[in-house]
Structures are given as structure tokens and as C-alpha cells.
C-alpha positions in Angstrom: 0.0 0.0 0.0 2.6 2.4 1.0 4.9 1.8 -2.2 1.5 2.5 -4.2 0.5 5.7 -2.4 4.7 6.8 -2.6 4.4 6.6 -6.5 1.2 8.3 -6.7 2.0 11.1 -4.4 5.2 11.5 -6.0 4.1 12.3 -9.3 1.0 14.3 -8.4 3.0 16.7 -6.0 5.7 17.1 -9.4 3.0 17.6 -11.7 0.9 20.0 -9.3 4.4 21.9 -8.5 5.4 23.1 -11.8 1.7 24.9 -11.7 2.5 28.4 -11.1 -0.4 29.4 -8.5 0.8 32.1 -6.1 -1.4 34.6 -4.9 -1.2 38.1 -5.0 -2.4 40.2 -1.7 -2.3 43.6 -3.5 -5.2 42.1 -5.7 -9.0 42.8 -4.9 -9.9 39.8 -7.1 -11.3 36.3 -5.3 -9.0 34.2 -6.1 -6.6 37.4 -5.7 -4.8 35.8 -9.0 -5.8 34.0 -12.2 -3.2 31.8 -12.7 -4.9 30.3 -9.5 -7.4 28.4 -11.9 -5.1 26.6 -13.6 -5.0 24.3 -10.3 -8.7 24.8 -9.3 -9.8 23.9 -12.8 -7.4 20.8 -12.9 -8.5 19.6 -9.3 -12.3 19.9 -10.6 -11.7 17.8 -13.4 -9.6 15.2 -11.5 -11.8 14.5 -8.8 -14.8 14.4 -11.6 -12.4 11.7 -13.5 -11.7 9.4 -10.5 -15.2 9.4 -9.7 -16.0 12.0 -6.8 -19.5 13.3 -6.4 -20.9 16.6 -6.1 -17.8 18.5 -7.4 -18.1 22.1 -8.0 -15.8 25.0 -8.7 -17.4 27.7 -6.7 -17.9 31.6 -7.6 -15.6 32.7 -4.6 -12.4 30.3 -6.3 -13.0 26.8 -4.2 -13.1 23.1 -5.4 -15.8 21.6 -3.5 -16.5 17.3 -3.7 -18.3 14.4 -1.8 -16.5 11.3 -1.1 -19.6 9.5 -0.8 -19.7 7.5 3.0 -20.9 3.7 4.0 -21.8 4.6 7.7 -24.3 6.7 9.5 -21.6 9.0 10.8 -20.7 12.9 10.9 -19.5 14.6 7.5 -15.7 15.1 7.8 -14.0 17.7 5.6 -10.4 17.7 4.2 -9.3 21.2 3.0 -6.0 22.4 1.2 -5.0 25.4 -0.9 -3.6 25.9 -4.0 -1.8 29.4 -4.0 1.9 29.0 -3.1 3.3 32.0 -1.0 3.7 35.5 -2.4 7.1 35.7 -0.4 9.5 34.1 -3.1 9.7 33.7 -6.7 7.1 30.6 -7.8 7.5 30.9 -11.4 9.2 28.3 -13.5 8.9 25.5 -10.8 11.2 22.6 -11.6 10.4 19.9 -9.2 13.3 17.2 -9.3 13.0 13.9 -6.9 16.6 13.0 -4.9 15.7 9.1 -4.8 17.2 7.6 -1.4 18.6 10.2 0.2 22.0 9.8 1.3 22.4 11.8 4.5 24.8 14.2 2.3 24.4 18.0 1.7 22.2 19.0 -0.7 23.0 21.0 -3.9 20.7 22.6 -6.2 21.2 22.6 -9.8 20.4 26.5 -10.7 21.8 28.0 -7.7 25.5 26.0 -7.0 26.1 28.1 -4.1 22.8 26.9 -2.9 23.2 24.3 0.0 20.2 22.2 2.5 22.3 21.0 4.8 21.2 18.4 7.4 23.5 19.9 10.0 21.5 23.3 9.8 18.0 21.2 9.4 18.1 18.2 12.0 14.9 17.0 10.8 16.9 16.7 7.1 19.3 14.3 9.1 16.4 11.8 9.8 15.2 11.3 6.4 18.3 9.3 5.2 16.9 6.4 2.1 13.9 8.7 1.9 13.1 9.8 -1.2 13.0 13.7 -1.6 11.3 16.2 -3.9 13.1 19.8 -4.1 12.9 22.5 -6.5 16.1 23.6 -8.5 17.5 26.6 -6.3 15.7 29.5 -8.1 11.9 29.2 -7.1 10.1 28.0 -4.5 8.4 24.2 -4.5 5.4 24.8 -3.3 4.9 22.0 -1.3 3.0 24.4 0.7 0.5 23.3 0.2 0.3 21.3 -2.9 2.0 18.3 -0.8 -1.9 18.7 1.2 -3.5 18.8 -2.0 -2.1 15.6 -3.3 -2.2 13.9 0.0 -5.9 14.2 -0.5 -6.7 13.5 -3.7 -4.4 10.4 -3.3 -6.8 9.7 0.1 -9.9 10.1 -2.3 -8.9 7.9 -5.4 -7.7 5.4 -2.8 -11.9 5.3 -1.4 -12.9 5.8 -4.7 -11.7 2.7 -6.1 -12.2 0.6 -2.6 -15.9 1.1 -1.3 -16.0 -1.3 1.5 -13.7 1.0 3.4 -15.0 2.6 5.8 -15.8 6.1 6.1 -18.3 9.0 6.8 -19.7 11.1 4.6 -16.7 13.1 3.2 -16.2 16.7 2.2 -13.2 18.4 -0.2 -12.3 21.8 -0.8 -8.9 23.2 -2.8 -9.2 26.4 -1.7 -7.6 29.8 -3.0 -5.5 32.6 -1.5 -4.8 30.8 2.0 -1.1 32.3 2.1 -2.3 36.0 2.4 -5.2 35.1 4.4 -8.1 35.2 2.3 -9.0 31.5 1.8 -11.9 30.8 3.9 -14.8 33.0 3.2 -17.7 33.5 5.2 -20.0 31.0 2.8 -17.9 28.7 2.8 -18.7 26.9 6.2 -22.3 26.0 4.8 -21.1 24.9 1.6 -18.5 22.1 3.1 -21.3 21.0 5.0 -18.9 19.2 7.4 -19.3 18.6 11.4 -15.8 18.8 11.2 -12.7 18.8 8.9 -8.8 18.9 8.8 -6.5 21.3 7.0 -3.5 19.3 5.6 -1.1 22.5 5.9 1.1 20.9 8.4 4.9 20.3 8.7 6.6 17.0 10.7 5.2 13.3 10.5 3.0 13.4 13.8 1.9 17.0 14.0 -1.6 17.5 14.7 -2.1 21.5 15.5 -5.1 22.5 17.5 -3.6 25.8 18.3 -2.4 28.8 16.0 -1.5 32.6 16.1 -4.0 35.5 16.4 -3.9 37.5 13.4 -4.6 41.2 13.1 -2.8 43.6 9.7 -2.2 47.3 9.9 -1.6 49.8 7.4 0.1 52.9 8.7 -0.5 55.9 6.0 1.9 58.7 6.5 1.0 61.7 4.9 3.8 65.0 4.8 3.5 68.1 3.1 5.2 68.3 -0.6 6.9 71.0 -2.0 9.9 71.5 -4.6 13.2 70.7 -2.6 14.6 74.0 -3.5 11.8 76.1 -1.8 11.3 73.6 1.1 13.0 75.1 4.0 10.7 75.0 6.8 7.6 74.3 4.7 8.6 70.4 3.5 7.6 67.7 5.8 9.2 64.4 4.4 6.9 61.2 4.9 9.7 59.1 4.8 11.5 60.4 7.4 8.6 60.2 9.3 8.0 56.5 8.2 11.5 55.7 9.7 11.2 57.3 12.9 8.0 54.9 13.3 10.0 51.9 12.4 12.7 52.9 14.3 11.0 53.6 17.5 9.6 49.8 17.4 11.0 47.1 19.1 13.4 45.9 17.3 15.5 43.5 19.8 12.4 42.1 20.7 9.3 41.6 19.6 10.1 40.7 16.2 10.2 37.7 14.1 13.6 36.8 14.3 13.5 37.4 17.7 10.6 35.3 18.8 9.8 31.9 19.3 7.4 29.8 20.8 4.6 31.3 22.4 6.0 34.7 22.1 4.0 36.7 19.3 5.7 39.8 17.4 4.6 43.1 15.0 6.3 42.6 11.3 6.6 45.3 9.1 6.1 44.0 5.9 6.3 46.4 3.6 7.6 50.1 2.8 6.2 52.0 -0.3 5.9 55.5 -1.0 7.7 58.9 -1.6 8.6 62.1 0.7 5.2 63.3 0.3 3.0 60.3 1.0 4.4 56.7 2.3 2.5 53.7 4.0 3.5 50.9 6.1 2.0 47.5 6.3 2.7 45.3 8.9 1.0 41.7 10.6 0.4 41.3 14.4 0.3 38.2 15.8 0.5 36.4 19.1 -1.5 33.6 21.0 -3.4 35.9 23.6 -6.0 38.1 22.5 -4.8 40.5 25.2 -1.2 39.9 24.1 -2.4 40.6 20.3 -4.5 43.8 21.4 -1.6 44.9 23.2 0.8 45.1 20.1 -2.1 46.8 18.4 -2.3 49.4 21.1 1.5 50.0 21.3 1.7 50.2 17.5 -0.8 52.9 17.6 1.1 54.8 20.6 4.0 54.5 18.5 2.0 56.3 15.4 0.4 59.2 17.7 4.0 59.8 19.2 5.6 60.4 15.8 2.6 62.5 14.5 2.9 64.9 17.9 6.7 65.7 16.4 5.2 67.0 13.0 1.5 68.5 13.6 1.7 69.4 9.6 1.6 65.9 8.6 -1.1 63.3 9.2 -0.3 59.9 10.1 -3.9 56.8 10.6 -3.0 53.8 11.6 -5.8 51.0 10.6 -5.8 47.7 12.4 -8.1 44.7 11.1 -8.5 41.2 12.0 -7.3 38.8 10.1 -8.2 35.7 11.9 -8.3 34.0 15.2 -6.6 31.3 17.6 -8.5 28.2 16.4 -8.4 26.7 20.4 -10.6 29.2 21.2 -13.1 27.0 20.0 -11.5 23.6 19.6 -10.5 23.5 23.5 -14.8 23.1 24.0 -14.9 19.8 22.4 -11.6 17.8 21.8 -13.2 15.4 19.4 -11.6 16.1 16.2 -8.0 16.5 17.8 -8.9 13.1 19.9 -9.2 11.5 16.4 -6.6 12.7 14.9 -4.4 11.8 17.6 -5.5 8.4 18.0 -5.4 8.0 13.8 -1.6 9.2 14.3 -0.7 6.2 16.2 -2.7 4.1 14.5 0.2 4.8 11.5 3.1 4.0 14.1 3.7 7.6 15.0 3.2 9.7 18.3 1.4 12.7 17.7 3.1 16.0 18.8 0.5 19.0 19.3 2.2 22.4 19.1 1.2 25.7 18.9 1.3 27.1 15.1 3.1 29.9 14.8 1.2 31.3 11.7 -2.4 30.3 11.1 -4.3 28.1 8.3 -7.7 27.9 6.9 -8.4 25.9 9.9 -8.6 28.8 11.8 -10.8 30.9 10.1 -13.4 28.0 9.6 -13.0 27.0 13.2 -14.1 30.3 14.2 -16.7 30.2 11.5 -18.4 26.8 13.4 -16.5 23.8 11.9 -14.1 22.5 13.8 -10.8 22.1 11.8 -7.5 20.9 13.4 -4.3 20.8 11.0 -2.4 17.5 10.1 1.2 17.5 8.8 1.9 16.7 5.4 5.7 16.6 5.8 6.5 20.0 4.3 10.0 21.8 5.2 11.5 25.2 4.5 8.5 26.7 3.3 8.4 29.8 1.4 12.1 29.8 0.1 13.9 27.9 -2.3 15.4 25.8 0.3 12.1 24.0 0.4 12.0 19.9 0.4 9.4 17.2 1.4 10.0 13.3 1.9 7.2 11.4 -0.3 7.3 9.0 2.4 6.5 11.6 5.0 3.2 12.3 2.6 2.8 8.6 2.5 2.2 8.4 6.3 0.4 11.3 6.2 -2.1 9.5 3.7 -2.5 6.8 5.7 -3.3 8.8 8.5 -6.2 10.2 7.0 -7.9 7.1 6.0 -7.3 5.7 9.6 -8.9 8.8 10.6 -11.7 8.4 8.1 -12.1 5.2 9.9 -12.2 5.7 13.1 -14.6 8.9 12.2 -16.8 6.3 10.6 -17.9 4.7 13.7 -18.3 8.2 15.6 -22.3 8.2 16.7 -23.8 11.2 14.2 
């Protein structure tokens, strides 16, 4: 079984790889990019040609399908998206497959000075006569989280062709835009239809996340007074200078990404565009703790008002929005799903690990929506850069997983 689910998962995540589908968060469109339909269209039509039920590409950009069940038992979804991350380049994908990994530093074969080393990535170390699946140094892979998506349809096709396995009712969606935070929209809660569902956005074999960031974004908008540079003395006030003295009077040896770590949350300035007359800042706030999360908000703010009493001329907003919300919240009131899941995980010979997630999923934004949604690991590593690699047979496990899981849901009294 595992040697057929390797092979299948192997070639599905290279084909689904070299699919340029990353998203765009400066667009207003849903999916925020096109070139997002060239997956959603192609996971329509597959799960129409292996024999899925009820599929539908929906107006709002998500694959939706019934695996049909053979018990009286509560609809379980399984959810992944399709958009790679807008951080690094994901055009011209070439997936390549290191068969039986060595233990040895890996090179890459359009960046030479490129190395994954297993001494800088311990987890690399443990995956020696695994077989591998990296892109070729210049792109991302895009395992995030195309490694989910295959994982499922590979699930599917599997009940598909074997009907007396057991299972509930079960629900897909492929869903857009996930990496800049747009994937779960309100409607879609009522359309799965599930009592509860999984993301499979996860990264080591056993992970099974019932707990993720807050998430709020702010856009600062710094607006100076313009005026040619010649004739400015006294009368220019320069927006950038003004944009710096807000950055530079934030945290910066703390409370920062890449000075943070486990349950410690941070304020990232993500980008800086503009000119001296008008510039705006965009960063994400995140933490575990709504009051933690509220307070970053509130210092951010602080920081804004302080900057705008030095220059009374100029006028500085600072917006604040949610983005989305710590899925235990909600999860922590019934423990089913993440029971399941847990039990499901040994069922496959490993020992689940639950850790908090420090970024968030579609999980948690349908969570808080009203369907429980726990995240499952698909195997995934270095995400977002083009040190990114998976093990197929991490994805194997992970498949297995979910049809253990879709077993042991079947017998769960509806």
C-alpha cells in the first residue's frame, strides 16, 4: 500500500508543482490571482475523472466534492489550498525527486552556491533512504501546500476505487489565496457542509495543530507636506522620514520575528512604499493571547500618535483589522476532532506532537466560522524559500493517516 500511495504522491505533488499558483495580496480579485485556476480547474476535473460526487468549482475560487460514506456518521472535511506564498519567486517551478537520500548536503542545480544541509536542518538528518522532492534553487516548491492537496486526492482515489472501506460522509475543498489570508470565506462553512474537517497545511510526520496565532494587519498611511526641494526650508515635511522614525521607534531587539519563538508573538513590518510626500506601512500582528495581540495593536498605535505629535503638519492613521483567530478558542470546548486525529496518528506507528502554530491556516478561520478544523502535517519543510524539500514518504504516512482517521470517524455516533 505504501509503495502505491509513494508513487502516486510522487508524481502528483511534481505535476501540481510546476503549476504556477501564487497569490497576489495587492489584488482585490477572489482568487486574488488568475493563474490560480489553472490548479482549481485541474482539481475539478480530476476528482470528476476518479469518480467524486458533487464537485463544484465555486464563484468565490474553491473546489468543493463528496466522497460519498458507508456509515451513518458525521461529514468530515479535508481542505488544502492551492496558492503557493507571495514571499519568493514561484514561477518556472522545476520539481526534481533525490531518490534515497543519502544523509549528504544538498545542492541545487540552478543555484551551485545553494546548499540544505542536514546539520543546519536536523529534521533533514532523519530522512536518510527517503526519497525527496526539491525545486532547482531558483523558485520555491510549493509543497505548501500542494504536498496537502495531493495527500488528499491520493486519500480520495484510494476510497474511490475501494468502497467497502470505511468512512463518513466526506467533504473536499482546494481552496484559493490561503497564504495571504483570504482563503476561507464567510459562505464557505455552509457549503462544506462538514461537522468537522482537517487542513493538511502541516509540517513534521505526527503534527496535529489544535492551536495557531491571532492574526490582526495594519496599514500605517503617513501623509507630509510636498513641496519643490529647492523652496522647502521650513515648509517640506518628508513622509519618509517620518516612516523611519516609526519603524525605528519599534521594538526591534524584541518583539520581532527573528527574535521570537514559541509562544512569544511579534509586530512585522512587511512592507515600505511610498515617496517624501505620502508613504504607507504594512505590517502583521500576531500572538497567542487576545490581550497579548490587542496589546501590540495598542503599542503600535502609541508609537503612530508619538511620531505625529513631532510634526503637527503631517497626518499619520494607523488601521488595524482582523485577520483571523486562535482556532483553540473554540477547539479547547470539544476535543473530538484532535482526539481522532491523535488516535489515527498512532494508528500509523507515530506519536502525535501537538504544538502551537506559529502562523495560522484555513483551519482557523473556519473554526471560528463553526466547523471545527484541526491541522495534520503533510511533511513540508522550508517553506516559502527555495530551500524548500518534502519526503514522499512523509506524505505517504500522512495519507495513511487520513484514512485511519476516516475510519475511526466512521464509527463516531452522528
Amino acid at each position: 500500500m505504501t509503495d502505491t500511495f509513494d508513487d502516486a504522491l510522487q508524481a502528483r505533488l511534481v505535476r501540481y508543482a510546476a503549476i504556477d499558483s501564487q497569490s497576489d495580496e495587492n489584488s482585490p480579485s477572489a482568487p486574488s490571482t488568475e493563474i490560480q485556476f489553472n490548479m482549481l480547474n485541474l482539481l475539478r476535473d480530476e476528482l470528476t475523472t476518479i469518480g467524486a460526487q458533487d464537485v463544484e468549482l465555486t464563484d468565490y475560487g474553491v473546489v468543493l466534492a463528496t466522497i460519498p460514506g458507508n456509515t451513518n456518521a458525521p461529514t468530515v472535511g479535508f481542505l488544502a489550498h492551492v496558492d503557493t506564498a507571495p514571499q519568493f519567486n514561484a514561477t518556472g517551478v522545476k520539481p526534481r525527486v533525490i531518490k534515497g537520500y543519502n544523509g549528504g548536503d544538498i545542492t541545487f542545480p540552478d543555484d551551485p552556491e545553494l546548499v540544505l544541509s542536514p546539520t543546519e536542518h536536523p529534521y533533514l538528518a532523519e530522512k536518510i533512504g527517503h526519497d525527496l522532492i526539491t525545486a532547482s534553487g531558483t523558485t520555491l516548491l510549493g509543497a505548501d501546500d500542494k504536498a496537502g492537496v495531493a495527500i488528499i486526492m491520493t486519500m480520495a482515489e484510494h476510497l474511490l476505487q475501494n468502497a467497502d472501506a470505511a468512512r463518513p460522509p466526506i467533504r473536499i475543498a482546494f481552496t484559493p489565496d490561503e497564504e495571504i489570508g483570504r482563503g476561507v470565506q464567510p459562505q464557505l462553512q455552509k457549503d462544506l457542509g462538514a461537522d468537522f474537517a482537517y487542513t493538511l497545511d502541516g509540517g513534521e510526520a505526527g503534527e496535529v495543530e489544535y492551536e495557531s496565532f491571532s492574526a490582526d494587519r495594519a496599514v500605517v498611511k503617513i501623509t507630509g507636506v510636498s513641496i519643490h526641494p529647492g523652496l522647502a526650508k521650513e515648509k517640506m515635511v518628508n513622509a519618509i522620514h517620518l516612516a523611519s522614525k516609526i519603524i525605528q521607534t519599534l521594538p526591534q531587539a524584541t518583539m520581532t520575528p527573528e527574535t521570537t519563538d514559541a509562544r512569544e508573538g511579534f509586530i512585522h513590518a512587511t512592507d515600505m512604499f511610498g515617496g517624501s510626500s505620502e508613504m504607507e506601512l504594512r505590517f502583521i500582528l500576531r500572538d497567542f493571547e487576545m490581550a497579548d495581540l490587542e496589546a501590540k495593536g495598542a503599542l503600535l498605535r502609541s508609537v503612530c500618535d508619538a511620531v505625529a505629535a513631532t510634526e503637527p503638519r503631517a497626518e499619520i492613521t494607523c488601521e488595524i483589522t482582523p485577520q483571523y483567530r486562535n482556532m483553540r478558542y473554540w477547539l479547547e470546548n470539544d476535543m473530538t476532532p484532535v482526539e481522532l486525529a491523535h488516535a489515527a496518528c498512532r494508528d500509523v506507528g507515530l506519536e502525535p506532537v501537538s504544538v502551537p502554530i506559529r502562523g495560522g491556516t484555513d483551519g482557523s478561520r473556519l473554526t471560528e466560522f463553526g466547523t471545527p478544523t484541526p491541522n495534520i502535517f503533510t511533511g513540508m519543510q522550508c517553506i516559502h524559500g527555495p530551500l524548500e524539500w518534502i519526503s514522499v514518504q512523509d506524505m505517504s504516512l500522512a495519507t495513511q493517516m487520513c484514512l485511519k482517521l476516516a475510519a475511526r470517524a466512521a464509527v463516531v455516533p452522528k
